[in-house]
N, C-alpha and C positions, 0 to 999 in steps of 0.2 A: 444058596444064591451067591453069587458072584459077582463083584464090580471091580472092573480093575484091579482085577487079580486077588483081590479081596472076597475069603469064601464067608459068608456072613453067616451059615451054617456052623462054623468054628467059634468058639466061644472065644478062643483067642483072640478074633479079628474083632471085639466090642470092647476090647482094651480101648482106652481114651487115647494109648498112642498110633494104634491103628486109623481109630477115626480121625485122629490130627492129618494124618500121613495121606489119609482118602480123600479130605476135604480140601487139603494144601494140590494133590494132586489134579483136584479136579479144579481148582483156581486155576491154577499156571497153564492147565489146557484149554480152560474157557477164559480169556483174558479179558480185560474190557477193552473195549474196541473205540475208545477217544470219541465216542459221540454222548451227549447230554440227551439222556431221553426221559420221557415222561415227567415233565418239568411242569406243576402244576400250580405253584407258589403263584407266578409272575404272567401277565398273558404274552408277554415279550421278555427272549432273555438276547438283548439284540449286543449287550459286550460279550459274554459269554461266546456264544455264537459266530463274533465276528471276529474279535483279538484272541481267542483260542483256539480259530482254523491254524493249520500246520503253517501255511503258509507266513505269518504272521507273527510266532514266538520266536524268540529270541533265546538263544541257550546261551549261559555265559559263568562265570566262578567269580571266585575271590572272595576276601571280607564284605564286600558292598559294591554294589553296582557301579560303575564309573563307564563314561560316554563323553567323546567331545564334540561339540557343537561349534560352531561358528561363529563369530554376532557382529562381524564390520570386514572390509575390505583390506588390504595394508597402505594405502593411500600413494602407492607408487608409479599410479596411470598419471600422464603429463605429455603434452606438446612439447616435442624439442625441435632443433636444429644442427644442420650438420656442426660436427668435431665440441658439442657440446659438451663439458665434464658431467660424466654421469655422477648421481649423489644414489649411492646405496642404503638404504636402512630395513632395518629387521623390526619388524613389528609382533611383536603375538596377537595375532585377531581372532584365537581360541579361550573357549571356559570350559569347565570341567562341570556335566551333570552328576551329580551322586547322588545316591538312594541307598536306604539300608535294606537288606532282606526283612522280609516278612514271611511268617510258614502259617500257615493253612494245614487244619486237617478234620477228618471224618474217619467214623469207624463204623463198620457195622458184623453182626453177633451172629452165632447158631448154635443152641445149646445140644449135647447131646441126646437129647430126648427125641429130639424134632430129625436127627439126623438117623435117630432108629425109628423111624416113624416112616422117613424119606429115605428107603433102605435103595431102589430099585436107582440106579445109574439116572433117567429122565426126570425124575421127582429133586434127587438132590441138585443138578445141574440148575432147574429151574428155583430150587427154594437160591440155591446160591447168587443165581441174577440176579432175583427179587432184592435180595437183601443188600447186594452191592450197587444197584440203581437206586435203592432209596438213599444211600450214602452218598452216591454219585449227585443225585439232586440236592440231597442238601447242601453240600458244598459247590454246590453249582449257584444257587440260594444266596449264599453267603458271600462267593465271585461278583454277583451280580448288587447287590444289596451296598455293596462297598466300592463300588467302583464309581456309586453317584453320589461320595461323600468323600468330607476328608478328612484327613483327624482326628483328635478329639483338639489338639493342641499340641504345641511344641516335642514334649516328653512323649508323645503318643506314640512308642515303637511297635503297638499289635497292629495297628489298622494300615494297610495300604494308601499310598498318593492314588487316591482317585481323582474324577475329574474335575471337581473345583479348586484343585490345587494346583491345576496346571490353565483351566479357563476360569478366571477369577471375574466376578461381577464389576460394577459402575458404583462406585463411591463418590459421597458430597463431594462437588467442590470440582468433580473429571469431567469432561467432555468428552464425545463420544469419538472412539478413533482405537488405536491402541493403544491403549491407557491401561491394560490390565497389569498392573504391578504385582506386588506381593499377595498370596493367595491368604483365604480367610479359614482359620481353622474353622469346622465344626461348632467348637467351646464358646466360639467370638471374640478370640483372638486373633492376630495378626502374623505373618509369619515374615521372620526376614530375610527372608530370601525364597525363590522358586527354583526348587529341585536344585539344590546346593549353589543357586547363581544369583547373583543382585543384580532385581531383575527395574532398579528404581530408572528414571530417565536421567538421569545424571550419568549412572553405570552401567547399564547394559539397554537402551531404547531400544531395541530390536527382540529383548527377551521376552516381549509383551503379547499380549492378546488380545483381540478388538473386545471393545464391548458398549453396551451404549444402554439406556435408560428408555421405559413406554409411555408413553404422553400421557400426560396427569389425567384423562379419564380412562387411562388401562392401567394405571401404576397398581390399583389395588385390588381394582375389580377381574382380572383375566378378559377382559373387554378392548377387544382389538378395534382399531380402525382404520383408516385410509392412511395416518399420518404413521398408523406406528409398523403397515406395510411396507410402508417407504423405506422405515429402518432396518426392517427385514432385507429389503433389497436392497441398500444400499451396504450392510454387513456381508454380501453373500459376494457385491463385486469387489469389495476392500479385500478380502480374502483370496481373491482368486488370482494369483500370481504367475506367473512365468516367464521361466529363466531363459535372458539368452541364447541363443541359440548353439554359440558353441561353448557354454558351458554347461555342458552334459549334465557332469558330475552332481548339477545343484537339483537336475528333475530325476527325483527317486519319490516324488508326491502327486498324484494325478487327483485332481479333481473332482475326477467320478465319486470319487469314496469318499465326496462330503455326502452329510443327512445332517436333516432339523430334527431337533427332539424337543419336546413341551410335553407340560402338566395337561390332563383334559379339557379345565375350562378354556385353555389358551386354544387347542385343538377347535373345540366348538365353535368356539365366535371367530375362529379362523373359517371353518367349514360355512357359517354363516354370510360373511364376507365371497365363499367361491358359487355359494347358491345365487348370490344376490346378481353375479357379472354384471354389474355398471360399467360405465362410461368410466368414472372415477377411478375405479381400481385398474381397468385395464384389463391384458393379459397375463398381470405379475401372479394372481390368483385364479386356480384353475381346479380340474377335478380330471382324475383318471384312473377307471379299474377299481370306483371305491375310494381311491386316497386322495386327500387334498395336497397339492403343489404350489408351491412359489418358486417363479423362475425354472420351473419343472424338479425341483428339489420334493421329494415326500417327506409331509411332517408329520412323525412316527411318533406315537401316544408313548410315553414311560410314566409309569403308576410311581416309581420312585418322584416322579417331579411333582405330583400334587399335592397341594396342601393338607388333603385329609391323611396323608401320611407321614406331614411330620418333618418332613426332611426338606422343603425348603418353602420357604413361605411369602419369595420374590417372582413366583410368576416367570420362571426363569425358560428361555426360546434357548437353546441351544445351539449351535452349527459346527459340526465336528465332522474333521477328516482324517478321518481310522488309517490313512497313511503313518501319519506322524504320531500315531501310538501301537502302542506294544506291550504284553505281561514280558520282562525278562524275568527265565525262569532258569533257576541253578540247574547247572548241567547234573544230570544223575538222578534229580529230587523232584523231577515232574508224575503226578500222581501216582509215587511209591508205593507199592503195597508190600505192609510185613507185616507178617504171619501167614496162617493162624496160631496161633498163641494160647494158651489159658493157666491162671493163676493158682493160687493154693486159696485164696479168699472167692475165685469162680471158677471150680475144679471142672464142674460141667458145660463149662462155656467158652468157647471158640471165638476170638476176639481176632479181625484183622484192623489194622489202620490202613489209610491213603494220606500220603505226607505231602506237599508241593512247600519251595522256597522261590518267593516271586517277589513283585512289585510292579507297578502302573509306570511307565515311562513315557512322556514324553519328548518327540526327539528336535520340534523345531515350534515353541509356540505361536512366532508370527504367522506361519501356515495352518495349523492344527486347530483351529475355530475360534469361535467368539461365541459371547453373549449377549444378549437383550432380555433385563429384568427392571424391578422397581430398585430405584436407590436405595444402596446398603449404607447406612450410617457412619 
């Protein structure tokens, strides 16, 4: 028998270098093809999915990610008059985002037992998909699981800036508007600054993110109502920005590409609220195709946001617009694969890795969403 050239009738060809050589061969011709399939973790892998379309990554080097942003005008617009002396000044109205890399990886194995078992060309192709999709979900798993957290704390260089480190919650003491200051780590700690910039109202007010708190009979319970709708819509038109007309430059964020995201109970007594169509509510609350809408926005269920899982326990409404984020990912190190490989401690075992060096970026928080949760302490 024969597989790519490989006569399997030759005792030669069950050398372990041979079968290295057949299985590496048959990787590089079956490659993976950049889709996440059979993802059975999560019912929704909606970052995943969304910020890991092509269209969407960012390829980029260096020590650490660096990005400039914008955060004030140079204050040089003025009414004159003729043979007035002009007054020139130079302003920096630029900050500097930075993020460190973070890498990610997944391996997955084929011992040689299984590959002499899987002698015929069709049987190994398919043991090899199997086995690189289950790796492929897991770190797909692991993409998605981290992208709705932050942290642990300050020193925390494994975990990626996910998204409460760029849309930070409603703290004593704020009113609701864009008040999102400094994000909260995970640990419950405080960070000083967002994405390398101080982002406090003294120093950068424009580096903030809406957010606002749910009227004391939803703070605790996921119990939505008339008043705490209104907050929904009235964060949904504070967000909704557009740039003069001839400055171009500034609309590279449409709209479209907001969505609400919430825990189930917030879902439910949302859906409750679109059954009921009062008078009260209006039209801000609606149903279509199945999904419940505000302002025709679809609010999409993430299992990460409920409280039976741990990870956040403010009842937290999301409105994010996938414009303004992005995985940057090291040029050259987006799901690498090396090998297959095997050791002297697992002689019979064919080991490849998938390596990626990324991070969650944020590129404009006053656009890029808000939130609506219970006060965070």
């Amino acid at each position: 028998m024969a597989i790519d050239g490989k006569d399997f009738t030759d005792p030669r060809s069950l050398a372990n270098t041979a079968l290295l050589d057949l299985l590496k061969t048959t990787t590089e011709q079956h490659p993976w093809d950049g889709k996440f399939e059979t993802l059975q973790k999560w019912n929704l892998y909606e970052i995943c999915n969304r910020w890991f379309a092509k269209d969407r990554i960012t390829f980029d080097g260096g020590t650490s990610i660096i990005r400039n942003v914008q955060l004030a005008e140079n204050g040089s617009a003025k009414f004159t008059q003729p043979y007035t002396k002009a007054e020139v000044g130079v302003v920096d109205v630029q900050a500097r985002i930075r993020a460190e890399w973070t890498q990610a990886t997944a391996d997955w194995s084929i011992s040689r037992q299984e590959m002499m078992r899987n002698r015929s060309k069709p049987k190994l192709i398919s043991l090899v998909k199997t086995r690189r999709i289950a790796a492929m979900a897991d770190l797909a798993n692991l993409l998605e699981e981290k992208s709705w957290v932050s942290p642990e704390d300050s020193s925390d260089v494994l975990n990626p800036l996910g998204i409460p480190m760029w849309i930070t919650p409603i703290v004593t003491g704020e009113t609701a508007d864009h008040n999102g200051e400094n994000p909260l780590y995970s640990g419950g700690t405080t960070a000083a600054d967002c994405g390398g910039i101080d982002s406090s109202l003294a120093a950068n007010a424009r580096w903030r993110n809406y957010n606002d708190r749910w009227s004391a009979a939803a703070d605790h319970a996921g119990s939505l109502n008339a008043a705490d709708i209104i907050k929904i819509t009235r964060m949904l038109r504070r967000l909704k920005f557009q740039s003069p007309t001839f400055v171009k430059d500034m609309e590279n964020g449409a709209y479209r590409d907001m969505r609400l995201y919430t825990g189930e109970e917030n879902l439910e007594s949302l859906e409750e609220r679109a059954r009921e169509q009062n008078d009260q509510l209006g039209a801000d609350v609606g149903r279509y195709a199945g999904a419940t809408l505000i302002k025709n926005l679809p609010v999409v269920w993430i299992q990460q946001l409920d409280k039976s899982e741990g990870v956040d326990t403010t009842y937290p409404l999301y409105a994010l617009n996938h414009a303004y984020f992005t995985p940057f990912i090291m040029e050259g190190d987006y799901m690498r694969e090396t090998g297959p490989m095997n050791s002297r401690d697992y002689h019979d075992v064919f080991t490849t890795f998938v390596d990626m060096q990324f991070n969650f970026i944020c590129t404009n928080r006053q656009r890029a969403g808000g939130m609506i949760s219970a006060v965070v302490a």
